[in-house]
Steps between C-alpha positions, in 0.01 A plus 500: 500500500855553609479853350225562713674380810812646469397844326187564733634731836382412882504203676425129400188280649777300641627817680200587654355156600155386444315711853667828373384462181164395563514795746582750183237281258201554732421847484526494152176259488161628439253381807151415274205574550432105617785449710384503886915367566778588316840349484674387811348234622488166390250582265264774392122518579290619225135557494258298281159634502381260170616171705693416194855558402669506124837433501753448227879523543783592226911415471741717327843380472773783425687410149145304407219759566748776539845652498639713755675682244215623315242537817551686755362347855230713495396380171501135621309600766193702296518178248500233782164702675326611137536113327340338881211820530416408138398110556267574756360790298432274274307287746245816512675566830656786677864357641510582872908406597805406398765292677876451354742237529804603396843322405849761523824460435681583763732783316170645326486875605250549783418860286358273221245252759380848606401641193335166450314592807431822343374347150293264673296779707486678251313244309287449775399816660305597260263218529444518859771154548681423761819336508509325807766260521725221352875361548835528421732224367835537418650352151689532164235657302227751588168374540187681529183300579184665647166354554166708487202509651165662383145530621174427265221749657277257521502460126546159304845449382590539141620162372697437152222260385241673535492634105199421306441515106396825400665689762727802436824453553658861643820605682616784694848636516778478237638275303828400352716824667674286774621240250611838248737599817612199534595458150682873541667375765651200384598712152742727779270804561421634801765241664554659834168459742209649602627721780472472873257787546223352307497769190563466141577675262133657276718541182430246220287241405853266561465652864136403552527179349827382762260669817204240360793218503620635853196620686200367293150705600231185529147659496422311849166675537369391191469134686223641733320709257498145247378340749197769588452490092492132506798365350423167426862393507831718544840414563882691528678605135826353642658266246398639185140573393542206237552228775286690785200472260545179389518387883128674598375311182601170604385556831159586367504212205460807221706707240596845577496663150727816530325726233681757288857533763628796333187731562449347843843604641535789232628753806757232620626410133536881425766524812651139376527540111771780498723307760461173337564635169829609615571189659431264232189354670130445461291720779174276399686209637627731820064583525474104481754306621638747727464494899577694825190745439277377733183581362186353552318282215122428570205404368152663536099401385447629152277783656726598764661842512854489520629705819806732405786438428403119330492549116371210284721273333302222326219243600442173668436208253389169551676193456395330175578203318793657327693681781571480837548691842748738433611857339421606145643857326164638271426101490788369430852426580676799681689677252818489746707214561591564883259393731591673837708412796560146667716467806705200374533550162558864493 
């Protein structure tokens, strides 16, 4: 963090003050399609059409979720947006806004809150979200914490508990990549950040595996089209696919039998195996245990068709007298020991 500060050129937030830098934020924030008022008011208006609202709202804590010297603001900003966009995908909802809250230390470059800016539009823009508004706090750590909005067409939500025995269980996106760049990053590659102008380099597999830690690519249309296809039960690949599936079983009082791993998420575990090879770790247990992804797990009827890009991944089993609600690997223990990410005991 002090690297950052002192290394990084331009003035500080405490230089400019917080109107001048809101003044040099704003611009930088994409409008959305719902917004009918943007920032500077006291609040934004947003239209509604369904007459309900999804909301969910995410922390990150610099030196806990990231590290300012291996993310660049931008990249903060494109995680912060993607990990929020992804829970109320997986609500079988399109997200409609975004506003931030942010925390700054008051020598914290005001070149790295604007690529934040940046990351966060550019996270957003492409999904027709607005960014509308938020505060500014000033403090010893940075502090990102954004709350998102979505809008349900008129459809039923997509609960956890919703699973059923017999159902497919499927998931769209990839698997197991953000925890491999993590894992390269904490071995000393790739130690510098993401850059400020929101590119990275398209060498290696080491390169695309610290862009999935840094700017992770959730599959936030999928939601909607589960939803159209019926998903039965769906939820965000945030913590680990291990723990995420064993929380949509509980919910739904079943076992979520993860069938034959290593042909599932063959693609992702042909990117992983090299890396983790050379690292001295275990990619099945990155595929497993690892998080950050945000992909989408879901379940579907036995005769539904699964709507690109959801592959399947096992099967929905009923409780029985000698189990109960949780995860299984090919019906049994998971092969892995880790079991995914918990926020106080991580």
């Amino acid at each position: 963090m002090e690297h950052l500060r002192s290394s990084a050129p331009g003035p500080t937030v405490a230089d400019l003050g917080e109107d001048a830098l809101l003044a040099q934020v704003f611009p930088l924030l994409p409008t959305g399609d719902a917004t009918l008022l943007g920032p500077g008011d006291d609040a934004a208006v947003l239209a509604a059409p369904d007459g309900r609202v999804v909301i969910s709202t995410d922390v990150l804590v610099s030196g806990r979720h990231f590290r300012l010297d291996w993310s660049s603001g931008y990249d903060v900003g494109w995680r912060a947006a993607v990990q929020n966009l992804s829970d109320i995908a997986a609500m079988g909802a399109a997200p409609t806004a975004l506003v931030v809250g942010l925390v700054l230390p008051t020598d914290l470059p005001v070149r790295w809150v604007l690529d934040l800016a940046g990351g966060l539009a550019a996270a957003c823009r492409p999904h027709g979200v607005g960014v509308v508004g938020g505060d500014l706090s000033g403090g010893t750590e940075v502090v990102v914490a954004v709350t998102v909005l979505g809008d349900l067409g008129g459809r039923a939500a997509v609960l956890r508990r919703g699973a059923r025995p017999g159902d497919v269980v499927a998931h769209a996106g990839t698997c197991g990549r953000s925890a491999a760049g993590l894992a390269l990053l904490t071995a000393g590659a790739g130690g510098g950040d993401g850059g400020a102008d929101g590119t990275h380099g398209s060498g290696g597999a080491d390169e695309q595996l610290l862009a999935a830690y840094r700017r992770p690519v959730a599959p936030v249309r999928a939601g909607l089209l589960a939803a159209e296809h019926g998903a039965t039960a769906m939820l965000d690949v945030s913590d680990g696919l291990l723990r995420d599936a064993a929380r949509l079983a509980r919910a739904g009082g079943v076992v979520v039998d993860l069938v034959e791993p290593r042909r599932a998420f063959g693609e992702d575990l042909g990117v992983l195996e090299p890396v983790a090879r050379r690292l001295g770790a275990d990619a099945l247990a990155w595929v497993l245990a690892g998080g950050e992804d945000h992909g989408l797990l879901a379940t579907f009827p036995p005769d539904a068709v699964l709507p690109p890009p959801f592959r399947p991944v096992g099967r929905v089993r009923a409780v029985d007298g000698g189990s109960v609600a949780g995860v299984l690997v090919d019906g049994g223990p998971s092969p892995v020991a880790a079991t995914g990410w918990d926020h106080f005991r991580a």
